[in-house]
N, C-alpha and C positions, 0 to 999 in steps of 0.2 A: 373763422370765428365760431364758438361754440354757444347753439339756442340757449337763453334768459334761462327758459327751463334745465338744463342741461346740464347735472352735475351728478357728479361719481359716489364712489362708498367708501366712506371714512376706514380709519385704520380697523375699526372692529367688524367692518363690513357691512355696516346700515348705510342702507341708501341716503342719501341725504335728503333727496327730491320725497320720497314716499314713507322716510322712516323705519325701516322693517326692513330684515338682513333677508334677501334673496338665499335662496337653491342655486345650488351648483350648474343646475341646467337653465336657470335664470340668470346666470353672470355669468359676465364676460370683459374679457380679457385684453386691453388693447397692446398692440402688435408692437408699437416702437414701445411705451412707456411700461405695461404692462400692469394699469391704473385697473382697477375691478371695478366696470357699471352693472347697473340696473336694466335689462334690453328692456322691461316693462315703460321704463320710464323715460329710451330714450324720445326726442322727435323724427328719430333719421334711426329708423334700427336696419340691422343687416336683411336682407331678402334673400338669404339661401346662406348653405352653412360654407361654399365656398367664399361667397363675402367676409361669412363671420372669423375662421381663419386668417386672413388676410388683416381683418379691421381693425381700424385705426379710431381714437378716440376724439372726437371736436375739438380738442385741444390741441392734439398733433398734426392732425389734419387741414387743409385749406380745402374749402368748398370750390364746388368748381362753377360756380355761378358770381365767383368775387368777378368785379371791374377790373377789368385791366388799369394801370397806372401807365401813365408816360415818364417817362426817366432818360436823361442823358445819353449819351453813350457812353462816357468815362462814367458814370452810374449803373449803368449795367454791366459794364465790365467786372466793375467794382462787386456788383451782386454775383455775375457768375463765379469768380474768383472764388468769393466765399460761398460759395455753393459748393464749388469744387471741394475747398479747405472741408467743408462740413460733411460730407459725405466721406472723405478721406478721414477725418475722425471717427467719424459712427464706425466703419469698417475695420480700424485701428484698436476701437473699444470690443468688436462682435471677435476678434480672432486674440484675443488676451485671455490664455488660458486660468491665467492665476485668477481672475477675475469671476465672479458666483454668478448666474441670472439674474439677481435682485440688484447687483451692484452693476450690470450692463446696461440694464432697465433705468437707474437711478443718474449716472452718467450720459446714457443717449438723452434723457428727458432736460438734465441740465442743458448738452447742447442745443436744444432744438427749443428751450424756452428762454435761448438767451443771455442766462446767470452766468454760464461756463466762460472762463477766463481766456483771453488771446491763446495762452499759453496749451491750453488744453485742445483749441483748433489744431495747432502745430503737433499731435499724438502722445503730447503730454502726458501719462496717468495721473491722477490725483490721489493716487495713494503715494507715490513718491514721493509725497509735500506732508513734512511732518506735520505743519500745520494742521491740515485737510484731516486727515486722521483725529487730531484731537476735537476739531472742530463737528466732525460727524458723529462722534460718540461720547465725549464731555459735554454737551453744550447745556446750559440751565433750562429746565423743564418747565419753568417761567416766561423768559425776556427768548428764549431758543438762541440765544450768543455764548459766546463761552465761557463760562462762570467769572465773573471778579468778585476775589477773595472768597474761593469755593468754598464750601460748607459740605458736605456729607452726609447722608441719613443715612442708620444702620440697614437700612434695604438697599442700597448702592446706588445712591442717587442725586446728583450732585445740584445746586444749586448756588447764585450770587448770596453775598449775605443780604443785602439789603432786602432782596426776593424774599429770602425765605423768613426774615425778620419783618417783612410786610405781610408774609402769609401767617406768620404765628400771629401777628398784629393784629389779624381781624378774626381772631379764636378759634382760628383752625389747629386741630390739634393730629392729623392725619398728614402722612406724606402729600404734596399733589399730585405725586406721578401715579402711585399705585396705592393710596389712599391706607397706607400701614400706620401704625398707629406712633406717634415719634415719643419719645423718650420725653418726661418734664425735665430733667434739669439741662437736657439737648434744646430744649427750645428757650429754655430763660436762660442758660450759657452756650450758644452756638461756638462750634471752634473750625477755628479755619486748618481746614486738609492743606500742611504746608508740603507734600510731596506733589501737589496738582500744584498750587503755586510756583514750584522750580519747573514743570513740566511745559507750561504754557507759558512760564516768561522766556525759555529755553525756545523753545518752538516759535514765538514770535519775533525773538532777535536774530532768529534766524531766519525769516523770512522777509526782514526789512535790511537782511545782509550785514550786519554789525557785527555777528558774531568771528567772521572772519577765520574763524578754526581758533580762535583763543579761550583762554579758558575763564574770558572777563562774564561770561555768562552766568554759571553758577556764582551765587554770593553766600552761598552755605554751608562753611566748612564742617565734614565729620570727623575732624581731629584724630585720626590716625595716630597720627607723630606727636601726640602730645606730650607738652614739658611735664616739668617735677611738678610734686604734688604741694600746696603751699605751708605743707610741715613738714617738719624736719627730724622733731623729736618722735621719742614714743609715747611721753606725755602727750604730747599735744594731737598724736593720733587717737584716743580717746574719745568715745562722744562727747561733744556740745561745741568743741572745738576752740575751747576757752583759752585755752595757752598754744593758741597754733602760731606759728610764724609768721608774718606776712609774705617769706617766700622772696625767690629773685623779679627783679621785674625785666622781662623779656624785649620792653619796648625803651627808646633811647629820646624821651620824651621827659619835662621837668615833670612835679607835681601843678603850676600852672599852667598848662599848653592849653590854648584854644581851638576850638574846632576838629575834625578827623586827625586819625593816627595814619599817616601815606606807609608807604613803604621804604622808602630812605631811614626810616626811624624805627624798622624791624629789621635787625641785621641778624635773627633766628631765619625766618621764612624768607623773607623781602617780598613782604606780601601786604605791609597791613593790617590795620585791625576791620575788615569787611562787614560791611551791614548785614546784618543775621549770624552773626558768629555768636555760639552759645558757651559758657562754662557752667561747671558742675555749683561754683558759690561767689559769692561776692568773695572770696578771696584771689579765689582763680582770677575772676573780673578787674581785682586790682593788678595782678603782676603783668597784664597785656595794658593797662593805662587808660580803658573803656572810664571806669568811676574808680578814683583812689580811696576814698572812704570807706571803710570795713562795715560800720553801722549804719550813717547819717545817709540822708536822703540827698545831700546838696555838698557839691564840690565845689567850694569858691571861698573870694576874700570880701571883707564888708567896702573894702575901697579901691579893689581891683578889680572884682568880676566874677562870676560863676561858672566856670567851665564845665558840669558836670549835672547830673540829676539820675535819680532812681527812682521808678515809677513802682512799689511794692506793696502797695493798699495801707499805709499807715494812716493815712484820712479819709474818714467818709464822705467829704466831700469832692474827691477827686473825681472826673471825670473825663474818660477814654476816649476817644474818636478816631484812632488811628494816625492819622494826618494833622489831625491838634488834638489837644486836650487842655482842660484846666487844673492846673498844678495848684497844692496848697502848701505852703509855706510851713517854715519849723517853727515851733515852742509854742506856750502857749498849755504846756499841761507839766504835771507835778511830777519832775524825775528826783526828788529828793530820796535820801538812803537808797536802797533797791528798787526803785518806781522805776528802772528802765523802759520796761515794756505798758507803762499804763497808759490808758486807751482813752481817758474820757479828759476833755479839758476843762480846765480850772479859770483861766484869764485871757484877755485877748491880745493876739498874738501885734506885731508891731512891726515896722520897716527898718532893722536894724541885724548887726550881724551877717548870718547868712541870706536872711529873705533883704537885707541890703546886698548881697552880692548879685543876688537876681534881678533887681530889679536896675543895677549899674550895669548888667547884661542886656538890661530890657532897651538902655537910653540911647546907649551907646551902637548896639545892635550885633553883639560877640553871636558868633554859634555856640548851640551849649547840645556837645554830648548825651545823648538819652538813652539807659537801660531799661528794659525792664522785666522783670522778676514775676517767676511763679506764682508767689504771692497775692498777687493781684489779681482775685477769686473775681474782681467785678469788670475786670475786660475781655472782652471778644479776641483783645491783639496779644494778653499778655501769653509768653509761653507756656508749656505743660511741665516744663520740668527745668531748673537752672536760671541762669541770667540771660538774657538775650542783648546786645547791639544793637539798636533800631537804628542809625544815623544820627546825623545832626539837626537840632532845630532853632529856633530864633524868636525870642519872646516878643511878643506885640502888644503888651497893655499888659499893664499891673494894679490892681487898687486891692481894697479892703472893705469887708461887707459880714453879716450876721452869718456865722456858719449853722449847720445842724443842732448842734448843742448849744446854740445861745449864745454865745464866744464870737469874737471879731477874728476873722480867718485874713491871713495876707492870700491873693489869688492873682494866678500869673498865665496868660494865654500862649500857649506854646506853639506854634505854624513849623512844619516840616520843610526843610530844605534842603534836601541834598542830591547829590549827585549822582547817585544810587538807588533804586527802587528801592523798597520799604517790604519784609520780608514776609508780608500778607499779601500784596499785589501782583498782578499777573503782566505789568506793565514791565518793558523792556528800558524804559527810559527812567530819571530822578523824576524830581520834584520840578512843576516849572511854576512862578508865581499865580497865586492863585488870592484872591478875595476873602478877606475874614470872614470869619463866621459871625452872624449875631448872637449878640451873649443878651438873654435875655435878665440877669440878675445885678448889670451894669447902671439900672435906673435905680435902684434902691445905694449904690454903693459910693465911697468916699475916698480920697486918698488917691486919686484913679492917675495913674501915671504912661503919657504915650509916649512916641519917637518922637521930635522935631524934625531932627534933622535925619541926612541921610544915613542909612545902617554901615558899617565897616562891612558883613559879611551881606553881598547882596548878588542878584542874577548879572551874568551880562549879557546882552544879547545878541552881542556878536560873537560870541563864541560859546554860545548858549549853555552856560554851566553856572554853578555857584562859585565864587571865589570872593578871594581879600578885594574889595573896591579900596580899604583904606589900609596902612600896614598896622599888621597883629601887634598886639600886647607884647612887649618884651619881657621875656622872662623874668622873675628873681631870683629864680634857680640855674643857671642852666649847666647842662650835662655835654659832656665830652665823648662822642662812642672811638673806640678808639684800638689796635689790635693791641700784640700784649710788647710789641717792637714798638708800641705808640707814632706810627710814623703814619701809618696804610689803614684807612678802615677798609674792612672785611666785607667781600662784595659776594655775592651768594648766584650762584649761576641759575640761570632759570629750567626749569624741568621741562623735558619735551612733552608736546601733547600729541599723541598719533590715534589718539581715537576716537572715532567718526562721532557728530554730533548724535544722531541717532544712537548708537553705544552710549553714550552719556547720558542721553534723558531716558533708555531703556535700564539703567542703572540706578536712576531716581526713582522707578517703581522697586525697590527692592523690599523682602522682609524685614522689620525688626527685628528677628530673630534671627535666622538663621542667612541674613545679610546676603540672598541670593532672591534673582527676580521670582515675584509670587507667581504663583503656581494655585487658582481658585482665590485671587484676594478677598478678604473680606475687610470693612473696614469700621472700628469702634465707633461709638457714639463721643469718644475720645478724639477722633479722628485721626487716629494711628490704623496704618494697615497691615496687617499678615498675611504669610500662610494660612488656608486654612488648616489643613492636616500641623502644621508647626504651633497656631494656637490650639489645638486641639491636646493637641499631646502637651503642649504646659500646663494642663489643667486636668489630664489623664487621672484617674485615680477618683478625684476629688465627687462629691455628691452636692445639688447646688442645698442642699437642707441636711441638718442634723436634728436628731431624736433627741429628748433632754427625761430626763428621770431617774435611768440605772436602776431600776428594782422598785423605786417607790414610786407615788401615783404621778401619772402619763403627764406631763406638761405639754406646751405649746409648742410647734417644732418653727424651729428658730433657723434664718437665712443666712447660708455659706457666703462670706462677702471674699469674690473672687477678684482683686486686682486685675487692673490691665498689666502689662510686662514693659509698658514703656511709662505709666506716671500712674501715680493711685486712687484713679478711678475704677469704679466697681464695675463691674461690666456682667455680672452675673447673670443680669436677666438677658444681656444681649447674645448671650450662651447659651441659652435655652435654643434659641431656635435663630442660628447665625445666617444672615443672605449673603449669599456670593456678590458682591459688587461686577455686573455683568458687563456696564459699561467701562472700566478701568480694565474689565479682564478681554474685552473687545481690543483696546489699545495697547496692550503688552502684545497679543496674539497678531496685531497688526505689526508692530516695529519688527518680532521676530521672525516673522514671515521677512520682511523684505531686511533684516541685515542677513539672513540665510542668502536669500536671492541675488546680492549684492557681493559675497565671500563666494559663492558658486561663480560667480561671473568672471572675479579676481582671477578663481584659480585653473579656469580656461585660460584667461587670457596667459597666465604665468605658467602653465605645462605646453601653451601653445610659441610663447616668445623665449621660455629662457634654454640659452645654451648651455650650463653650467658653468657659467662665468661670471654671472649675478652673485655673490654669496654674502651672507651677513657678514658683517666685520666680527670677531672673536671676541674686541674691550665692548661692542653695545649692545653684543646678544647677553655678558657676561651681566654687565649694566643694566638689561631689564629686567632678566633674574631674580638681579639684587631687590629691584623695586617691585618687582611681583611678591617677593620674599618680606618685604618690608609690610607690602599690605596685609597680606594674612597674618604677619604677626599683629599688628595694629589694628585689625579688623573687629576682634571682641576679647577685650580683655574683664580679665577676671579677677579680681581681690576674693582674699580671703572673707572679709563680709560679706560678698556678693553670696561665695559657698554658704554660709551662713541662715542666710535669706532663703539660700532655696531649697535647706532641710527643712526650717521652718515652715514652711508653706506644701510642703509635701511632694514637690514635683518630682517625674520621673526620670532617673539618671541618664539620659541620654540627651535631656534638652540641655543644651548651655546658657537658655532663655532666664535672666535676673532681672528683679526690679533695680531698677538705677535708684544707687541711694538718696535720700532725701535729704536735702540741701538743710545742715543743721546749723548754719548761720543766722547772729540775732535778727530779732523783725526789724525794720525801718523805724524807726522813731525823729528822722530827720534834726536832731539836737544835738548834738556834740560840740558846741562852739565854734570857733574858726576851727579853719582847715591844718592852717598855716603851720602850727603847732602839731597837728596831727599827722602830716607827710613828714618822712624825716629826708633826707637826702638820699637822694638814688645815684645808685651806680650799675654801670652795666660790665 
């Protein structure tokens, strides 16, 4: 054990015990850990430099003045054993080339202080463990666990949101890590880094064994193969997108289904409509059966139910939380002649029509579908750019109370339920029942409507998922999918997957731009990551200030507002002087280091076993071709506007880097009347 007095020098090299960073010829170095002390300060310092060589720090060290203990004899067996294991380790970790001194040092100290896993006794490395990787170089600079629902600072530094919204919470206005100065609208709009999100839920389902080589892992599709576009005409290709089509619908679902879209009822993909799947507008959103509604906020009937909701800031009184939130109900303001879009209310709103649909949602206990959209400036969850799929959720309490403006608001508490993580968390598992939250605005309010009885969509916990407890709403639509022989529906073979998890989550760090793994990432106060050299050159040319005058007297020089290239925020000042993100570029350089390692070993093993009688087959080498072929084409597609956008903007001919257009669909004004009226019949 090591003397009371008895402690080392912190990462910048201050003594701890004396305060004040030693001389080179005053520190030293211990032998297994490789921990830097004070010899001034130790109580037991070396007496010759042959000692000092050799020395060992009180930590690693057993005094040789301990008492012996009495122990069994299957106890001592037991201790040599892993004496033996443990020294057979250390020796395992000192002849691992690939391994650095600070990382030998870092490992021996795990074994000998205990933390190091069964697994790592047996000569384990812990770099083979995706996990361990993430976990050594992501972990929040706060809680030092691995970020949930990471955050970003444009100095590359990753943090929990809660963390880092507790650290702006007490007026810190500086990184914690290296004290850089954070961005204001980064600190009042935190955005969650969703490429760290698939990485570490990736990486944990893989360590609790689930993922099984499937590809139920990722839950976020990048639409490759995407359908038709939802117009048809040339009119209705036009901006505002006023005469557009609504487009085929790709899923075999009425306009009232309740609850998730499975895969039996996508006979495009047989895939599903997946939690976090994005489209470009509420139009696209409708023809997958996510929300049917083009405008309105609320999919449902006033005497059957609500299947649906859009979360797109049409009330200021809505509020975000991720795992719930409080929804505000429709009507309630003046859409007479042209008021579509008017923002301020007039009267108060009432339990009828669609906030009747919701709240026959609420009694009953349906899941209701939830989107939500760019729009929604005042969430931390909503997306950067498009609609998003969040899963299903399940109303807990509805009443009525004084909104912002004066007006009686209908207010409805939403709880997540699904069966699928939620495309913010780094959790490999759904939702499991969980305790409402206190609404603190529930003592003032009226009208207040809960469950009685039991919910229809509820946990079970013997088979620990969400399902039907009671059977679903039958349809008043319902739809037929069917081929064009009407005998056989069309059953879609499933794709093979041959590439190693590690390829897949080294594939999750990719460019925005140029859709290959980064190379120096840097990552926006947007929390999109690049190239650097790739955002560099999209912005090549450009000056972050212009001169204003032309010949007459000198004006005020006015600020280049530089877009980001994945949603439109400005990012100019973060251009000025961009930080490589060190620790994300730690975590690429570690995966490629060992799938190189891992493709070297293959191809021993295969110029040492084959006789040339192993050979691809002809139709599946032809066959991957195809789908290598398919990706590149699918990989960055280009429209005519996109060219458009990026004359405008000046960039240089050789980036194919565009702003993705802006979703020019109406706001949410959640009023359109019933539904019913508004879906017409679908066919597939």
């Amino acid at each position: 054990m090591a003397h009371d007095s008895d402690l080392p020098c912190d990462g910048d090299g201050v003594c701890m015990v004396c305060k004040t960073k030693p001389s080179e010829n005053e520190s030293l170095l211990c032998k297994t850990c490789a921990t830097p002390w004070h010899v001034t300060c130790l109580s037991a310092p070396p007496n010759s430099m042959a000692d000092a060589v050799n020395w060992e720090c009180p930590d690693c060290s057993v005094p040789p003045d301990a008492p012996p203990v009495a122990v069994k004899q299957n106890a001592a067996a037991a201790s040599s054993s892993y004496g033996s294991d443990l020294i057979a380790a250390i020796r395992a970790i000192e002849s691992d080339s690939s391994l650095t001194e600070q990382e030998k040092a870092k490992q021996r100290q795990e074994l000998l202080s205990g933390s190091a896993k069964a697994s790592n006794l047996e000569g384990v490395n812990t770099d083979n463990d995706v996990l361990n990787i993430l976990d050594g170089s992501l972990n929040c600079s706060m809680c030092m666990q691995l970020p949930e629902r990471p955050v970003t600072t444009p100095c590359g530094h990753n943090f929990c949101l809660k963390c880092f919204q507790k650290w702006i919470g007490q007026r810190k206005s500086t990184c914690a890590n290296c004290r850089t100065p954070i961005p204001a609208k980064m600190a009042s709009q935190p955005r969650i880094n969703s490429a760290l999100v698939i990485a570490i839920r990736m990486a944990r389902t893989l360590r609790s064994g689930a993922s099984g080589g499937t590809s139920k892992v990722a839950h976020f599709i990048h639409n490759q193969n995407r359908p038709d576009k939802a117009f048809i005409t040339d009119r209705a290709k036009k901006s505002g997108k006023a005469n557009a089509c609504s487009g085929k619908i790709f899923v075999t679902i009425p306009g009232d289904h309740f609850g998730p879209i499975s895969a039996e009822n996508d006979p495009e993909r047989n895939l599903g409509v997946l939690v976090g799947e994005t489209w470009e507008d509420r139009f696209e959103c409708r023809q997958w059966g996510a929300h049917f509604p083009h405008v309105a906020g609320i999919a449902g009937q006033s005497h059957y139910g609500a299947q649906s909701v859009a979360l797109s800031g049409g009330y200021e009184d809505d509020e975000d939380h991720g795992e719930w939130f409080l929804y505000t109900g429709s009507g309630g303001r003046d859409l007479s002649g042209n008021k579509r879009t008017n923002k301020l209310q007039s009267f108060d709103q009432k339990f009828d029509k669609l906030n009747e649909a919701l709240r026959v949602s609420c009694v009953k206990g349906y899941p209701v579908r939830v989107v939500r959209s760019h729009k929604e400036k005042r969430s931390s969850y909503a997306p950067e750019k498009g609609v998003r799929y969040d899963g299903v959720y399940r109303i807990e309490k509805c009443w009525r109370k004084a909104g912002k403006q004066g007006f009686k608001v209908c207010r409805y508490l939403f709880v997540r339920c699904d069966n699928e993580p939620a495309p913010w968390t780094c959790d490999e598992h759904g939702d499991r029942p969980r305790a409402l939250p206190s609404i603190k605005e529930l003592n003032g309010a009226t009208d207040i409507t809960e469950r009685k009885g039991s919910p229809a969509w509820d946990y079970d916990e013997e088979k620990s998922c969400w399902m039907w407890k009671k059977a679903p709403p039958t349809s008043r639509k319902p739809i037929q999918c069917q081929n064009d022989d009407g005998t056989k529906e069309r059953k879609v073979r499933p794709r093979k997957n041959t590439v190693s998890v590690k390829q897949r989550l080294l594939k999750e760090f990719s460019c925005l731009i140029c859709r290959e793994v980064m190379n120096l990432p840097l990552t926006t106060p947007c929390a999109h990551n690049f190239c650097k050299a790739c955002l560099e050159s999209a912005f090549a040319g450009q000056s972050f200030t212009r001169q204003r005058g032309e010949g007459r007297r000198t004006l005020r020089v006015q600020k280049n507002i530089m877009k980001c290239p994945s949603c439109p925020t400005d990012i100019s000042d973060f251009l000025q002087n961009p930080q490589i993100n060190r620790e994300l570029m730690n975590v690429i350089e570690s995966l490629q280091r060992q799938i190189e390692e891992e493709n070297a070993g293959l191809n021993e093993d295969v110029d040492g076993g084959s006789d040339g009688k192993d050979e691809v087959p002809t139709e599946e080498a032809a066959e991957t071709d195809k789908r290598v072929e398919d990706d590149k084409e699918g990989a960055k597609p280009v429209t005519n506007t996109e060219t458009k956008q990026t004359n405008k903007r000046k960039r240089s001919s050789d980036s194919n880097n565009v702003s993705p257009k802006k979703s020019l669909d109406k706001p949410d004004v959640h009023n359109l009347g019933e539904v019913d009226s508004a879906i017409p019949e679908l066919s597939v």
